[in-house]
C-alpha positions in Angstrom: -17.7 -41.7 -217.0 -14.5 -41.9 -214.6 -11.6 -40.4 -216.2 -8.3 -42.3 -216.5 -6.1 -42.0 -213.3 -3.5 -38.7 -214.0 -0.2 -39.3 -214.6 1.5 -38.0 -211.1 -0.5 -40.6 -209.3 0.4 -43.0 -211.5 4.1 -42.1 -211.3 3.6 -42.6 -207.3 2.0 -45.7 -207.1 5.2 -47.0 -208.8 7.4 -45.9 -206.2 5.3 -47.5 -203.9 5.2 -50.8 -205.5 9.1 -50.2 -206.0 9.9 -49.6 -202.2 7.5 -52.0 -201.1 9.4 -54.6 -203.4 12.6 -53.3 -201.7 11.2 -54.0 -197.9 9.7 -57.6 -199.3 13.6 -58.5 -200.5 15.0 -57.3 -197.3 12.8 -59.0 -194.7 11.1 -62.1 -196.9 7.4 -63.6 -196.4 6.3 -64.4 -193.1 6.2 -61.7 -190.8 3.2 -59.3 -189.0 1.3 -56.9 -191.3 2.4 -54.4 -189.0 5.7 -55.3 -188.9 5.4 -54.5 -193.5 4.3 -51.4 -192.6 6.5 -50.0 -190.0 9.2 -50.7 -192.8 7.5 -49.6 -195.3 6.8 -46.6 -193.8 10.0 -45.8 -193.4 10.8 -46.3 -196.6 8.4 -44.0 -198.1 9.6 -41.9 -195.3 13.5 -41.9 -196.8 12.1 -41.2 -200.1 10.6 -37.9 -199.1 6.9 -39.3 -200.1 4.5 -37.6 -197.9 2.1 -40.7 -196.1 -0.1 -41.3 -192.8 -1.1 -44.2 -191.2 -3.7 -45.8 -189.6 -6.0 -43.3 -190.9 -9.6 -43.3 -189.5 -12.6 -43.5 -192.0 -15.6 -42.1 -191.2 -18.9 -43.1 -192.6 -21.8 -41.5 -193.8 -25.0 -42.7 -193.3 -28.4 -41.1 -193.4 -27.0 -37.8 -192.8 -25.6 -38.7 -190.0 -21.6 -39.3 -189.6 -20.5 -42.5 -187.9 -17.0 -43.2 -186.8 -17.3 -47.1 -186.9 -13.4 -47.9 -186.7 -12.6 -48.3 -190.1 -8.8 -47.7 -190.7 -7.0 -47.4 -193.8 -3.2 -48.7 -193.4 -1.8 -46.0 -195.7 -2.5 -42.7 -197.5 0.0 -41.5 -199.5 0.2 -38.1 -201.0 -3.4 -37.9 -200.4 -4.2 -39.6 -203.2 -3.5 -43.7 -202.9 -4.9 -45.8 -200.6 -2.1 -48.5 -199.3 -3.9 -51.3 -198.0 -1.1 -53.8 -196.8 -1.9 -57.9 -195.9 0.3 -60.9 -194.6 -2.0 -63.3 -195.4 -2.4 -67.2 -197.7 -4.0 -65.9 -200.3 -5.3 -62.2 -201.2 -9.7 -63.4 -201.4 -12.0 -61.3 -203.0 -13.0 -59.8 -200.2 -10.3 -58.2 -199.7 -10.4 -56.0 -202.7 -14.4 -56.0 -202.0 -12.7 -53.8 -198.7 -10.3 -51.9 -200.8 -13.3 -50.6 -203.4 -15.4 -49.6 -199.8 -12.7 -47.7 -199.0 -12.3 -45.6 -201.9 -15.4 -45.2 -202.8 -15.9 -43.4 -198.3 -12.4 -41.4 -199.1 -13.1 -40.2 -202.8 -9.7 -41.3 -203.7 -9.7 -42.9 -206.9 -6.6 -45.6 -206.4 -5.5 -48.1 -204.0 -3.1 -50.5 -203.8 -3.5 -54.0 -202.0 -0.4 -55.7 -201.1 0.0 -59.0 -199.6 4.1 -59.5 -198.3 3.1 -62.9 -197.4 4.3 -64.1 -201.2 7.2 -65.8 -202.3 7.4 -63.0 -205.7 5.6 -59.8 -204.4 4.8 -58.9 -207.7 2.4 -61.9 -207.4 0.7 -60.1 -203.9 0.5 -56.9 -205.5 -3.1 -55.8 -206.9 -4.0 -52.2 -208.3 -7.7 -51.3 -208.1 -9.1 -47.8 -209.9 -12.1 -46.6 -208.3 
């Protein structure tokens, strides 16, 4: 049985929901996923929150290790997975990639966000692993 997702990790995917709500009031729906993650990148960046980007995945499979160009968009503190979309509609495929992803890292938590929303509370989606 998974155990519950610890406290600190909790604590920091609230500040990333809270700066990524502060980029999504500055700059509004519309613009280039990159473009979401530049900024908020920097923002994690002025809240002394350690992070990478673009962070290759490597699979295993049969043994064998296979770097197939998987990328996840953010890793912060080594312990959440930041996957970030300007997109319609967040599908379930989407959140089909997310679970892929953390089940390859062993990180336990990711976060999808979509900026391309009107409220991003409504393009935010929390997925425990």
């Amino acid at each position: 049985m998974r155990q519950e997702i610890d406290a600190d990790t909790d604590a920091l995917a609230r500040e990333v929901v809270d700066a990524a709500i502060k980029v999504h009031k500055t700059l509004g729906p519309g613009l280039l996923e990159s473009v979401y993650e530049a900024c908020l990148a920097h923002e994690l960046k002025s809240r002394n929150l350690a992070f990478e980007t673009q962070i290759s995945l490597p699979i295993v499979y049969q043994d064998i290790r296979l770097d197939t160009g998987l990328r996840l968009d953010m890793v912060v503190a080594k312990r959440l997975i930041v996957e970030l979309k300007a997109v319609e509609t967040l599908l379930p495929i989407h959140e089909s990639q997310l679970i892929t992803y953390l089940k390859l890292s062993g990180l336990r938590l990711g976060m999808l966000i979509n900026f391309n929303v009107r409220l991003l509370r409504d393009g935010i989606k929390r997925i425990a692993y």
